[in-house]
C-alpha positions as CSV (number, residue, x, y, z in Angstrom):
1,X,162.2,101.7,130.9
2,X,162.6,98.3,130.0
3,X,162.4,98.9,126.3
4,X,163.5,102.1,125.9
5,X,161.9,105.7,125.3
6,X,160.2,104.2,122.0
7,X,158.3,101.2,121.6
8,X,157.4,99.7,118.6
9,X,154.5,97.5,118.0
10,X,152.6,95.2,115.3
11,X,148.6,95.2,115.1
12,X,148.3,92.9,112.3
13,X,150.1,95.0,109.4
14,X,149.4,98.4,111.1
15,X,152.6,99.9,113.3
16,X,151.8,101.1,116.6
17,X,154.9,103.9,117.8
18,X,154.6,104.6,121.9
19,X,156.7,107.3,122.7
20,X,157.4,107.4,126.6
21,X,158.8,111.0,126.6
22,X,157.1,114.1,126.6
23,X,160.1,116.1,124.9
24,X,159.6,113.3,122.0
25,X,155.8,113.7,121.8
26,X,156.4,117.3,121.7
27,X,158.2,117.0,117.9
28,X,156.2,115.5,116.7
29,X,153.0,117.2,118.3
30,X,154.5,120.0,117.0
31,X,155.9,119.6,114.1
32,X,154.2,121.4,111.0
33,X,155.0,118.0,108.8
34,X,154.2,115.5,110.6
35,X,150.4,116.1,110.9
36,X,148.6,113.7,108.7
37,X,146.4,111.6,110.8
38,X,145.9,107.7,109.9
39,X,142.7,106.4,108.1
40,X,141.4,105.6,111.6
41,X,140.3,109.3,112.3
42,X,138.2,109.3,109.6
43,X,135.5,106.8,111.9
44,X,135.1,109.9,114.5
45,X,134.7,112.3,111.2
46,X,130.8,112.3,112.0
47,X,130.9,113.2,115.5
48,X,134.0,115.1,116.2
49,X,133.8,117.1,112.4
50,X,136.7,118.2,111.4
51,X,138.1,120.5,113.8
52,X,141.9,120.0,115.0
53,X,141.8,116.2,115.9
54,X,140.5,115.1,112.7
55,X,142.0,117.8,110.2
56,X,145.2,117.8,108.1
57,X,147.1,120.0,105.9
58,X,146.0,124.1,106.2
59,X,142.8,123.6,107.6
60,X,144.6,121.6,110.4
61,X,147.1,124.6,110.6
62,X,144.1,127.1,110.5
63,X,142.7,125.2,113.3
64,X,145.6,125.2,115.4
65,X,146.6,128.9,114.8
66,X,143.0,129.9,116.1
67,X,143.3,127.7,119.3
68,X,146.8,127.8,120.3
69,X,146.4,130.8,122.8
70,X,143.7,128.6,124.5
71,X,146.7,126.3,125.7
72,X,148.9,128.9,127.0
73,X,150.1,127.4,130.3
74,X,148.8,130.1,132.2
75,X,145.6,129.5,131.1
76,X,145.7,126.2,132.0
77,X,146.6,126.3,135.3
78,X,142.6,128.6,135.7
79,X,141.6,125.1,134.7
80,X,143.1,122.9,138.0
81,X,140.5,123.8,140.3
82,X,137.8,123.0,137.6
83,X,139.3,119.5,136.9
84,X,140.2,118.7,140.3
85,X,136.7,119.3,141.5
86,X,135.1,117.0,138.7
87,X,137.6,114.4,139.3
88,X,136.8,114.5,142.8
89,X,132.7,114.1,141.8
90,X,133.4,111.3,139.4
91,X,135.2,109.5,141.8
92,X,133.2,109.4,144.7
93,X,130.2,108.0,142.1
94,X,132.3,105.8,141.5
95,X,132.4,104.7,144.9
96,X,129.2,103.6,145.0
97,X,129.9,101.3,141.9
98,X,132.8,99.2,143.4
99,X,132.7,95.0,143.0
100,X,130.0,95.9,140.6
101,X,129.5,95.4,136.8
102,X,128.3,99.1,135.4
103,X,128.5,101.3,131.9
104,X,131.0,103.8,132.9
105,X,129.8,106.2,129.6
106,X,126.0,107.0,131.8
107,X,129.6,108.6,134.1
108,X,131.7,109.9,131.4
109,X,128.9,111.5,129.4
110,X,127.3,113.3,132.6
């Protein structure tokens, strides 16, 4: 709140936007111009492909059009049980790991 709903920031000559709203994330989530990614993605091209993340222009469109229905709020909600329940796991694993150094992927990749 200090600096506002959008905060801008300089990594080297690359400009970082945060945008501390959900309504303002939503425009530009959403929006059907704004959806070419920076050069950045194209690291994660070999292990994500080029499914909705990575993609761009109609095949980003395509992608979108194909999963939307997946993200129905409805649909979602099924899912709070699931995610609470494996939050629940990972944290009590992680537990067992407190004061102490450890690779959290061996957790995350489980």
């Amino acid at each position: 709140k200090q600096f506002g709903n959008v905060v801008r920031v300089w990594l080297g000559s690359k400009l970082i936007i945060f945008l501390t709203e959900p309504d303002d994330a939503e425009v530009i989530l959403n929006s059907q111009i704004h959806i070419d990614k920076s050069t950045e993605y194209k690291f994660f091209e070999p292990w994500l492909g080029e499914g909705l993340l990575i993609s761009t222009g109609e095949k980003w469109r395509s992608h979108r059009k194909i999963i939307a229905p997946t993200f129905h709020i409805n649909i979602l909600k099924s899912f709070i049980p699931v995610f609470n329940k494996n939050s629940k796991n990972v944290v009590d694993k992680l537990k067992n790991e407190m004061d102490k150094t450890f690779d959290i992927h061996d957790y995350m990749s489980e």
